[in-house]
C-alpha positions as CSV (number, residue, x, y, z in Angstrom):
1,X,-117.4,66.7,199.8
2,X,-120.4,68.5,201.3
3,X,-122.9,69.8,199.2
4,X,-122.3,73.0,198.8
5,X,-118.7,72.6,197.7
6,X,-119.9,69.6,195.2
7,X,-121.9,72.6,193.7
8,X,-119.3,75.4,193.5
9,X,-117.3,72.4,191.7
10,X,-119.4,71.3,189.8
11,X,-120.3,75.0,188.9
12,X,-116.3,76.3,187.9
13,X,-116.1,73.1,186.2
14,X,-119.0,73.8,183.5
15,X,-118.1,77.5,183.2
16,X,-114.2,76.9,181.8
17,X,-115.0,73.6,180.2
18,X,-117.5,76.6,177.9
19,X,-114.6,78.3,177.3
20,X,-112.3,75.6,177.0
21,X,-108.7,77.6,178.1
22,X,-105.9,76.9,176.3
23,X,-103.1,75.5,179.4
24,X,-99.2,74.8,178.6
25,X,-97.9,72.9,181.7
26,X,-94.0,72.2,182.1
27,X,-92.3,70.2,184.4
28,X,-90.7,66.3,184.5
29,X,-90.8,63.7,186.3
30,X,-93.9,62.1,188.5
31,X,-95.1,65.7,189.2
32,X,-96.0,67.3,185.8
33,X,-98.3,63.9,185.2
34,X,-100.0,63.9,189.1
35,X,-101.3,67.9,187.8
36,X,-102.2,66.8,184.4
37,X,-105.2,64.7,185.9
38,X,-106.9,67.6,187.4
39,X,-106.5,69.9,184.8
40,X,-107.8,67.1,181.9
41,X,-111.1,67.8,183.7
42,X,-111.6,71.0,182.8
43,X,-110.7,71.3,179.6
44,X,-109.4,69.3,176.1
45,X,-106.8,72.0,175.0
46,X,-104.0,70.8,177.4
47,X,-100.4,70.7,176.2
48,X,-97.6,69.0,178.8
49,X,-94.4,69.8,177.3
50,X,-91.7,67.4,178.6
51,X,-88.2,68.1,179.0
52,X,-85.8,65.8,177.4
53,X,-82.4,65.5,180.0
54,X,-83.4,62.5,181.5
55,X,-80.3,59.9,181.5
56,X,-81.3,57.8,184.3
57,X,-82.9,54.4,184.5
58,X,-84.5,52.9,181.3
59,X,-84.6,56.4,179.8
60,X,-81.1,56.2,180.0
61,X,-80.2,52.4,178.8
62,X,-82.8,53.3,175.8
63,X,-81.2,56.6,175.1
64,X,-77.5,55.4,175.1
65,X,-78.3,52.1,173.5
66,X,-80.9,53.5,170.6
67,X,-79.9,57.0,170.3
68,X,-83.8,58.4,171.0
69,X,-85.0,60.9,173.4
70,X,-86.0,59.8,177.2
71,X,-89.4,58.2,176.7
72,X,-90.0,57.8,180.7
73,X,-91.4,61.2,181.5
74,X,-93.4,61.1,178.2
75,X,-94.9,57.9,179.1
76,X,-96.0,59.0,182.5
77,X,-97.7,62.3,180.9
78,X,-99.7,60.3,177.9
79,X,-100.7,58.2,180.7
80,X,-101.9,60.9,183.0
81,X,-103.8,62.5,179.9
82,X,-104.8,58.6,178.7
83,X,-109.0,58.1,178.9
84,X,-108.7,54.7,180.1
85,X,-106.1,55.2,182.9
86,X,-106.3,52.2,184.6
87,X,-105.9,49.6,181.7
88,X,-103.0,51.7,179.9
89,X,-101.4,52.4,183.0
90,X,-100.8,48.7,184.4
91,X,-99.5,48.0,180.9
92,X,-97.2,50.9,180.3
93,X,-96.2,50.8,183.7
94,X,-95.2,47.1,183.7
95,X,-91.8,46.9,184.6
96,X,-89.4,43.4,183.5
97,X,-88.0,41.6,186.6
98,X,-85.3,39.7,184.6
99,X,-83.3,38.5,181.3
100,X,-82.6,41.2,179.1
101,X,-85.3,43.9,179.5
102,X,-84.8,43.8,183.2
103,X,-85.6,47.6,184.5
104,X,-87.4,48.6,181.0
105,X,-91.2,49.3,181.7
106,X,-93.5,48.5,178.6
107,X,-94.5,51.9,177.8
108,X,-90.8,52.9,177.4
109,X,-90.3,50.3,175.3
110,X,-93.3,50.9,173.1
111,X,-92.3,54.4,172.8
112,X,-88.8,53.0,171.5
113,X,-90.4,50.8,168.9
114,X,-92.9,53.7,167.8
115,X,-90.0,55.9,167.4
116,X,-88.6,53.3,165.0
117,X,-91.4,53.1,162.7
118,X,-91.7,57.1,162.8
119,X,-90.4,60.4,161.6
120,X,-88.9,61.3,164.8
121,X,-89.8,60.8,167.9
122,X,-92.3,63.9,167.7
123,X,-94.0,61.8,165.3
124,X,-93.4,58.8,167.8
125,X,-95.1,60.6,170.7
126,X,-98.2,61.9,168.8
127,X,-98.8,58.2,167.5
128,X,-98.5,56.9,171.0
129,X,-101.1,59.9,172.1
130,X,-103.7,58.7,169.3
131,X,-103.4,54.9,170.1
132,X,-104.1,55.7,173.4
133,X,-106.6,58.6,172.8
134,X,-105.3,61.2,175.2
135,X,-107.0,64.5,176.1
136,X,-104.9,67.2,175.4
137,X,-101.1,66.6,173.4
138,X,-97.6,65.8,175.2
139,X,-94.7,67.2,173.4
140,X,-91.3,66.9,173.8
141,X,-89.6,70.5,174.6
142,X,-87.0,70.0,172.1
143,X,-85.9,67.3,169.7
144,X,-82.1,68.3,170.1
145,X,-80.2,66.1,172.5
146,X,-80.3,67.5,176.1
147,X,-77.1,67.2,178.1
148,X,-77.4,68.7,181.3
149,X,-73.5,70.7,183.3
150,X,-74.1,70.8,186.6
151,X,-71.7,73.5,188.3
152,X,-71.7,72.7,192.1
153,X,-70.4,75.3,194.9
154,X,-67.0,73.7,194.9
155,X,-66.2,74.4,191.2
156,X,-66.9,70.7,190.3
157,X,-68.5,70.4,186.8
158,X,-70.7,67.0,186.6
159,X,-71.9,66.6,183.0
160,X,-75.6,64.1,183.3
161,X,-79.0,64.8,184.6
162,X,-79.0,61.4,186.8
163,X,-74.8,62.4,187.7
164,X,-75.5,65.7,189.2
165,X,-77.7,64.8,192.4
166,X,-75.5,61.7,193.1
167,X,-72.0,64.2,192.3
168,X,-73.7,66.5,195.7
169,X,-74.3,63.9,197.7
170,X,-70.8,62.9,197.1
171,X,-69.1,65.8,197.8
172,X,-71.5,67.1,200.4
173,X,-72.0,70.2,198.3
174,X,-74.6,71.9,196.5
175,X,-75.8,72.8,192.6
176,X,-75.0,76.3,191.6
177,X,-76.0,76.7,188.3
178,X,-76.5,74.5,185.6
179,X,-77.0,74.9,181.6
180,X,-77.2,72.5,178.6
181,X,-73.8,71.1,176.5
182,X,-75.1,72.3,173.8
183,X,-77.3,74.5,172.0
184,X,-81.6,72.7,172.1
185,X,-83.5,74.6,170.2
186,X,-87.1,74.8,170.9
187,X,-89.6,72.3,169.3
188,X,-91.9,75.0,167.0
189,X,-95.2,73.1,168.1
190,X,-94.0,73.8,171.6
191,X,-93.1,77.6,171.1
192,X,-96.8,78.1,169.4
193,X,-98.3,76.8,172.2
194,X,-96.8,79.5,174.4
195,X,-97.8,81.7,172.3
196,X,-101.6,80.6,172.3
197,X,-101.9,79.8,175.8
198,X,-104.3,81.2,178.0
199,X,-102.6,79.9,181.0
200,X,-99.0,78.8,181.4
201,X,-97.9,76.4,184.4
202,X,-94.1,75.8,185.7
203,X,-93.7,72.4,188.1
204,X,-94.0,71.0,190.0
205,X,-90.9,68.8,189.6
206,X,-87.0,68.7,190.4
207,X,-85.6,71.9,190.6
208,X,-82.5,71.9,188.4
209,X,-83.1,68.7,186.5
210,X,-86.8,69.0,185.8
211,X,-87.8,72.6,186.0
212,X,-84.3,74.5,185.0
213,X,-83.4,72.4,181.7
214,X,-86.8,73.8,180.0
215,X,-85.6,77.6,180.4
216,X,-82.1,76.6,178.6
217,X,-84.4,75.6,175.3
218,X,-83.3,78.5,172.7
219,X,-86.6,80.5,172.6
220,X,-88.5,78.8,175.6
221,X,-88.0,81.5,178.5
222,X,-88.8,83.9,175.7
223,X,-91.8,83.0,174.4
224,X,-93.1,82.7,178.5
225,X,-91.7,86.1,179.4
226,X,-93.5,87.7,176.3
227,X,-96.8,85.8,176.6
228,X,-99.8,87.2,178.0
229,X,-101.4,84.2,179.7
230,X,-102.3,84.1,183.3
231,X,-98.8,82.1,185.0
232,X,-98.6,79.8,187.6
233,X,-95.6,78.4,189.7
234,X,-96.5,74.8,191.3
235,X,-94.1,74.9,194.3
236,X,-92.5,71.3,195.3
237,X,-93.9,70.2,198.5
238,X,-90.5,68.6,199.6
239,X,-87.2,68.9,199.4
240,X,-84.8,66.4,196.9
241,X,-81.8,65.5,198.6
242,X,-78.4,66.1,196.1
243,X,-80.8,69.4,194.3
244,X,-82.4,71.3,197.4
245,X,-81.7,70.1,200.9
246,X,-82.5,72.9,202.5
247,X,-84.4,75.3,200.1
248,X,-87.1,76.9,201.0
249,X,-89.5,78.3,198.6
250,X,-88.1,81.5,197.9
251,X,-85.3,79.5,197.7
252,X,-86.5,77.4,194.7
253,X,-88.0,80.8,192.8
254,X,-84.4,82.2,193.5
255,X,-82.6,79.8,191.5
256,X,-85.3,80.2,188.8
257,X,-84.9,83.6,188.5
258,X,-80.8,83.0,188.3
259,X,-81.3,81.3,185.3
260,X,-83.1,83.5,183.6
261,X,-82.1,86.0,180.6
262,X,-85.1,87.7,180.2
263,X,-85.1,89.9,183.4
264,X,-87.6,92.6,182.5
265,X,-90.8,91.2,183.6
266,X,-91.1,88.0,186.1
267,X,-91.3,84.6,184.5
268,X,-94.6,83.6,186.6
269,X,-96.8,85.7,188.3
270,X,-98.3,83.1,190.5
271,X,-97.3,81.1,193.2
272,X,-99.1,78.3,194.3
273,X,-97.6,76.7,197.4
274,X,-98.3,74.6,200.1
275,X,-98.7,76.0,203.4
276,X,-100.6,73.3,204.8
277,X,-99.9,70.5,207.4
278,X,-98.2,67.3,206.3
279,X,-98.4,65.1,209.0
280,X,-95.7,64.0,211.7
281,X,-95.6,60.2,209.6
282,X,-95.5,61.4,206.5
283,X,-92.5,64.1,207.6
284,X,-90.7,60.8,209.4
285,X,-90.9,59.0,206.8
286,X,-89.4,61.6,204.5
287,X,-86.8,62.7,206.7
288,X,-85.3,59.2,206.8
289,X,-84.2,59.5,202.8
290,X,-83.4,63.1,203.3
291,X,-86.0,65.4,202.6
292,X,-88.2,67.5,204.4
293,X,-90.7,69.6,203.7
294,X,-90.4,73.2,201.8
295,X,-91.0,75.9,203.8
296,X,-92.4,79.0,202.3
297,X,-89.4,81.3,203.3
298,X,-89.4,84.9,202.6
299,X,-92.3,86.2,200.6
300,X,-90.4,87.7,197.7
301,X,-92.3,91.1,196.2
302,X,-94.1,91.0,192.6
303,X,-95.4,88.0,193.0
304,X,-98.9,87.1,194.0
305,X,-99.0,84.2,196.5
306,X,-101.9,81.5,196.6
307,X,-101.4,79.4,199.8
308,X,-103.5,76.5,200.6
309,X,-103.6,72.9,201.5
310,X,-102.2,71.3,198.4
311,X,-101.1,68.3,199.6
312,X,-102.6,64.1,200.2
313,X,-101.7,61.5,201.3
314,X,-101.0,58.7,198.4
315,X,-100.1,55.4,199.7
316,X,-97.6,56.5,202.1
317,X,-96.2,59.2,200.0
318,X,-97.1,63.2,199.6
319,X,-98.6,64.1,196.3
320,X,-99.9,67.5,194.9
321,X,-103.9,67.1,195.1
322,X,-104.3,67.7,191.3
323,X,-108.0,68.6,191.5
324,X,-107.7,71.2,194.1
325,X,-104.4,72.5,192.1
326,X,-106.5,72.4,189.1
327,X,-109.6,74.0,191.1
328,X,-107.3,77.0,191.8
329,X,-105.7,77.7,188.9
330,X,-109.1,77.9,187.1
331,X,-110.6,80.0,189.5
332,X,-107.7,82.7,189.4
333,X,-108.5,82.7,185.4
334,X,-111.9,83.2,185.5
335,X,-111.4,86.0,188.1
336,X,-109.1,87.5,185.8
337,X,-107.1,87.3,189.3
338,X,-106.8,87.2,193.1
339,X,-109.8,87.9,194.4
């Protein structure tokens, strides 16, 4: 980083860490935790809310065998937010190679074991957070059991978060719509810090099994339609094969804005996408499992566009570059804007 840059960093940094912004950040998965390191640095008052469909992998034994919410996504985001990282993150992220735990990582299981010595798993996650002495809070979007319909192009109904990718690639269709089994009502924690926020970020993360599921929360879209905080969409940098082969960014915001109820003012007012190069090895690579990278598409009007190179290299894969995410966002809210 050359000088100059180091000090215009350094600068941003001390000027929001003085006014300490209050930032709710949705999204699932491995994306909603790669942001939450770069925003951590800038200030303390950082809530990741974490949807609760996930049915897959150890989430999913844990869930059917215990009855408790999905701890995977929560694990990733107390580890993102964790002050020792690299400790708590070899040992939650441990992962048994055999007998009876085989496929359950540590953390998950932790998170199982808090939630039985708990309230509910609210209580669960907010113990883990102090053990592990997190900046910021993690909170599940809902306590309510999440069950995800998938309605694909055909007319095919696929009931499961983890079902509804695998049901496309099946049937060589595509996701039309999707919405929840039953009524989730909103955690209040979660819907107060919507209403506090100074800024408000959507994704990145899986389109209609990350991103989606939080807007079917009674009184989630609601509470982000009606708030005044500055609001950020993190684009995906690549497509997921079985939710958006294909989609371009427009695409993505498209679907978003199908979903939503609350059609008088936009969801997000920011788009943060990446417009920059990827690399021919990284693209190859990709391209083998089916995904390719999101192009920006048509630029859809009343919606203000940030454009830059968001993107690294992380061994072998393409990750947001939190800090430069982070370094964006911040400077768009002390602007009061697009400058």
């Amino acid at each position: 980083m050359e000088i100059k840059e180091y000090i215009r960093e350094f600068t941003l940094k001390d000027v929001v860490r003085v006014r300490n912004p209050r930032v709710v950040a949705f999204g699932g998965g491995t994306g909603l935790s790669v942001i939450l390191r770069g925003l951590k640095k800038y200030t303390n008052r950082l809530t990741a809310v974490v949807t609760m469909a996930d049915d897959g992998g150890s989430s999913g034994m844990l869930r059917e065998d215990l009855g408790i919410l999905p701890p995977g996504d929560i694990r990733n985001c107390i580890l993102a937010l964790a002050d020792d990282e690299n400790v708590m993150q070899s040992l939650f992220n441990y992962r048994f190679g055999g007998g009876g735990l085989e496929g359950h990582s540590f953390g998950n299981l932790f998170l199982a074991a808090m939630a039985g010595i708990s309230s509910d798993f609210y209580d669960a996650v907010r113990r883990t957070s102090d053990v592990l002495q997190i900046t910021g809070r993690v909170l599940p979007v809902t306590l309510d059991e999440m069950v995800l319909l998938g309605t694909l192009k055909d007319g095919q109904i696929v009931e499961g978060e983890s079902r509804i990718p695998q049901a496309v690639k099946e049937s060589g269709t595509a996701v039309d719509h999707v919405v929840l089994k039953s009524v989730a009502r909103a955690l209040p924690e979660t819907l107060d810090a919507i209403k506090a926020a100074d800024i408000i970020i959507i994704g990145p993360g899986s389109l209609y099994t990350s991103v989606i599921p939080h807007l079917l929360v009674e009184g989630v879209e609601e509470a982000i339609t009606e708030s005044r905080a500055k609001k950020f969409y993190i684009a995906n940098l690549m497509t997921q094969p079985g939710e958006t082969t294909g989609y371009s960014q427009a695409d993505h915001i498209e679907a978003i804005e199908a979903h939503c109820c609350f059609k008088e003012r936009p969801l997000f007012q920011y788009i943060v996408a990446n417009d920059g190069d990827l690399g021919t090895q990284a693209i190859t690579r990709y391209h083998k499992s089916g995904a390719a990278p999101v192009k920006i598409g048509k630029i859809l009007p009343g919606y203000d566009y940030l454009l830059g190179d968001y993107a690294i290299q992380d061994m072998g894969r393409v990750r947001h570059d939190a800090d430069e995410l982070a370094r964006q966002v911040f400077q768009v809210y002390l602007d009061g804007g697009i400058k």
